[in-house]
C-alpha atoms as one frame of an Amber mdcrd trajectory, in Angstrom:
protein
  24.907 181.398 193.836  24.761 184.122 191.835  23.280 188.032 197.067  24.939
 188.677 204.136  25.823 185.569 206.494  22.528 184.413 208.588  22.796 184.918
 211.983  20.869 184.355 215.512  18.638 186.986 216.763  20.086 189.331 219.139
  21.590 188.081 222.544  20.094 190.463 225.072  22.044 189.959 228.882  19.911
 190.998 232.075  21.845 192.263 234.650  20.412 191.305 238.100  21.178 194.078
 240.301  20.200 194.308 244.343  20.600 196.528 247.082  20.504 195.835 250.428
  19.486 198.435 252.878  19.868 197.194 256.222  17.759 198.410 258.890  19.118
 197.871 263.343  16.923 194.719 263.320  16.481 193.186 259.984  17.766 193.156
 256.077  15.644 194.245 253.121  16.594 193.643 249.262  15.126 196.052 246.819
  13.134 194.128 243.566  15.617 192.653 241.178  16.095 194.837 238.036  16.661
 193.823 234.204  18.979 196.321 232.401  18.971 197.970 228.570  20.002 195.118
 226.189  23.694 194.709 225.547  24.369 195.979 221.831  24.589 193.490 219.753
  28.478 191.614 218.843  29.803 193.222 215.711  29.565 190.845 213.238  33.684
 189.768 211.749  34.900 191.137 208.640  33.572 189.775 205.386  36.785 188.685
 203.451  36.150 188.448 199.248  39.412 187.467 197.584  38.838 188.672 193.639
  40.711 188.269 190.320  43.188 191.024 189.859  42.695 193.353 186.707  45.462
 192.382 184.143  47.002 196.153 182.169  45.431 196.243 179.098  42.346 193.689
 179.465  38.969 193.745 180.135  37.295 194.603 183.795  34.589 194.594 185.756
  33.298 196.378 188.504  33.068 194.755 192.037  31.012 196.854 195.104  31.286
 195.334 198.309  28.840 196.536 200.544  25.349 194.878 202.064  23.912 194.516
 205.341  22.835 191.479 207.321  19.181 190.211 207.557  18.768 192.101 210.638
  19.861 195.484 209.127  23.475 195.791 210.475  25.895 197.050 208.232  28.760
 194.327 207.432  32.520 195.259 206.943  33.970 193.899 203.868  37.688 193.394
 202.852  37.251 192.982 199.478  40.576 192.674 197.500  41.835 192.112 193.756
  46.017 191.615 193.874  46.048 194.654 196.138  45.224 196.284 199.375  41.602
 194.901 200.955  39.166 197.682 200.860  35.214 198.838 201.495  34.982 201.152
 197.932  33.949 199.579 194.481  36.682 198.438 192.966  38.286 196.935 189.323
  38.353 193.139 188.920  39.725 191.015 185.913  36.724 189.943 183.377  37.158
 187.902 180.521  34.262 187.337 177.324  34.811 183.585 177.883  37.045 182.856
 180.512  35.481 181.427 183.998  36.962 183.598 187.002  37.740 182.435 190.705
  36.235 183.865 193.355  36.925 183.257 197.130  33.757 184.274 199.036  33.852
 184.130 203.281  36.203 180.934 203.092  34.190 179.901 199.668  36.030 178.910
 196.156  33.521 179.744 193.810  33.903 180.138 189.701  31.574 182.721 187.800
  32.099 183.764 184.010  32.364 187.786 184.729  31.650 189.592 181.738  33.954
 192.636 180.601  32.387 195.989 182.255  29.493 193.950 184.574  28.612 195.071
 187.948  28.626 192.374 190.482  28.142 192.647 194.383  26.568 190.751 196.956
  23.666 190.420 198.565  21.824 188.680 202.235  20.101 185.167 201.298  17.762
 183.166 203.370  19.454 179.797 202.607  23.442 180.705 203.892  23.552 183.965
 204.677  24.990 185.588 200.854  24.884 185.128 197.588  26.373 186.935 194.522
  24.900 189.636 192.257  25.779 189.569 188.848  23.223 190.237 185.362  23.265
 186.254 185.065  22.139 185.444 188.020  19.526 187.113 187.782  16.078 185.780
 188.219  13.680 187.808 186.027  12.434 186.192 183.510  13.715 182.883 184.149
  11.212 180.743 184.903   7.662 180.094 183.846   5.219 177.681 184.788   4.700
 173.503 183.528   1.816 172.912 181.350  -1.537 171.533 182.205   0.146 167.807
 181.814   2.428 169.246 184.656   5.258 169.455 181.835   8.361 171.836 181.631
   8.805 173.425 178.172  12.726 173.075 176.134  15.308 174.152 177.870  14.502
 174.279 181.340  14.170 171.746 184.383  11.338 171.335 186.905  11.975 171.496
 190.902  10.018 173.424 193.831   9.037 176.930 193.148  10.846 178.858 194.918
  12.052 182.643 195.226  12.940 182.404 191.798   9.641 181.491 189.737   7.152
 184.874 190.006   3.806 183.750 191.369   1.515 183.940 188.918   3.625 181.530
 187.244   2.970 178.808 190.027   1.426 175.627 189.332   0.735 173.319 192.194
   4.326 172.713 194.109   6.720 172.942 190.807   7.772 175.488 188.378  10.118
 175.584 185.078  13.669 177.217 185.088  16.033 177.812 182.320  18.662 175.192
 182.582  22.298 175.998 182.616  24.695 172.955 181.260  27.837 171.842 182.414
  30.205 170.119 180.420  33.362 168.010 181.287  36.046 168.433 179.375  38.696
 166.538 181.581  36.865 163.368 182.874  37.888 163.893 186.034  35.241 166.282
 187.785  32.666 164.813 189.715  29.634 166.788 191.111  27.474 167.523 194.139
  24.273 169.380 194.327  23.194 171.584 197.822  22.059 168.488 199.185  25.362
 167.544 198.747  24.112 164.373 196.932  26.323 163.395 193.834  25.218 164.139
 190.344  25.776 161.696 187.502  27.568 163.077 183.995  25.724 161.825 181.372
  27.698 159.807 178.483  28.343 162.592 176.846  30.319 164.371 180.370  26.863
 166.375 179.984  24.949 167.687 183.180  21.784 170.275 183.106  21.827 172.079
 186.267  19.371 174.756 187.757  21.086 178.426 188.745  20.682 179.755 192.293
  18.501 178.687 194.795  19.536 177.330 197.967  23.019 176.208 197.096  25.452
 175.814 193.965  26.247 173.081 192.070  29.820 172.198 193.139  32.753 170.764
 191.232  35.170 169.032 192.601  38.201 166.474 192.228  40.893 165.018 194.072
  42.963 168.059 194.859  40.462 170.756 194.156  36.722 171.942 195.492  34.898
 174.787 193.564  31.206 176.169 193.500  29.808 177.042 190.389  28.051 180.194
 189.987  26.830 179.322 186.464  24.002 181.833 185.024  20.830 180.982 184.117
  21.084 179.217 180.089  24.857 179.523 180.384  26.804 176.578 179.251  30.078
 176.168 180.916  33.544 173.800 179.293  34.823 172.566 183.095  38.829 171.318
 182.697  41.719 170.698 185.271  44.533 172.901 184.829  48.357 171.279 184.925
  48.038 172.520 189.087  44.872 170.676 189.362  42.568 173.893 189.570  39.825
 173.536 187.665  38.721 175.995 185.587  36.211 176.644 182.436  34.713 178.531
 179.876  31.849 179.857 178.858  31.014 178.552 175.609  27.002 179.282 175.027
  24.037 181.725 176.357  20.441 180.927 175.419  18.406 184.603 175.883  15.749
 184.514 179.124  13.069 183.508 178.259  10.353 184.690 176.199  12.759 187.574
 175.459  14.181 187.992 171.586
């Protein structure tokens, strides 16, 4: 999901300014004035709560910096277990494991592979989205047949950002699916819309990555977006403290590459 919060153009004040000069008979005002543009509020901190390294285990790399869509640099408190800082810095990363991320108020899972470089980046949906070598678009989408038909393994909605334009073909295009499985029975799902998604018999679900919006999980006691890479497939459980939490348990190549 998987990229800088949108914001409102500029607020510029005018200050209305007069002088009077008064004269032994009469009072003249001088032409009302518009002063220089306040400068613009700085925009609040950018808070990303990440997975602490563990001694011993796997990590990835996590740089915090981007700017916001108009151009002003963003401070971000980015922390893993210790003091929040603006400087690249060590996160836990696991070869299967799902890790939680808390982005700007936002629980989000992502499988972070051991030495990946993840970061974040402005978005014209919400503002930010996450960088990581999964999420990335290239070579994940191509275009439906002449029937209009999507080839194996991926699912047909809008083209968007993601599907490269020669690829286009009328309003629709074909990205690699991701699939979500439910291991607990007790997830239920949402799409950006939010509009609930149906598991299929099998506690199946094929979802699209990116775009504008995750797929979120959620349950009773716990609410979670899913940052799930394009051809990933993800094991979803509930943990004994009613997190849930996952694995990543297949990756299907991009395709047309080997």
């Amino acid at each position: 999901m998987r990229d800088d919060s949108t914001h409102r153009g500029r607020l510029a004040l005018a200050l209305l300014a007069i002088a009077a000069c008064r004269a032994s008979d009469a009072a003249e005002a001088t032409p009302a004035r518009s002063a220089a543009p306040a400068p613009a509020p700085a925009l609040a901190p950018f808070r990303v709560e990440l997975p602490a390294p563990i001694t011993g285990q796997p990590t990835a790399t996590f740089a915090p910096g981007f700017a916001d869509p108009e151009g002003r640099a963003r401070v971000i408190e980015a922390r893993a277990g210790g003091a929040p800082t603006d400087r690249p810095l060590a996160i836990r990363a696991d070869a299967t494991a799902l890790q939680r991320l808390r982005v700007d108020g936002t629980d989000v899972l992502l499988h972070v592979a051991p030495g990946a470089e993840l970061g974040l980046m402005g978005h014209p949906c919400f503002g930010w989205a996450l960088v990581a070598p999964t999420l990335d678009e290239a070579g994940r989408a191509v275009a439906p047949d002449a029937r209009g038909t999507c080839p194996a393994g991926t699912l047909a909605a809008a083209a968007d950002y993601r599907c490269p334009i020669d690829a286009r073909r009328g309003d629709t295009c074909c990205y690699q699916a991701a699939t979500l499985v439910d291991a607990s029975g007790q997830i239920a799902l949402e799409d950006a819309a939010p509009a609930p998604l149906a598991w299929t018999a099998a506690h199946t679900r094929d979802v699209i990555a990116g775009g504008c919006g995750f797929t979120v999980a959620h349950t009773a006691t716990d609410r979670v977006a899913l940052a799930i890479g394009f051809g990933q497939t993800w094991r979803l459980d509930v943990d004994p403290n009613g997190h849930i939490t996952g694995a990543l348990v297949a990756e299907r190549p991009a395709i047309g590459r080997p």
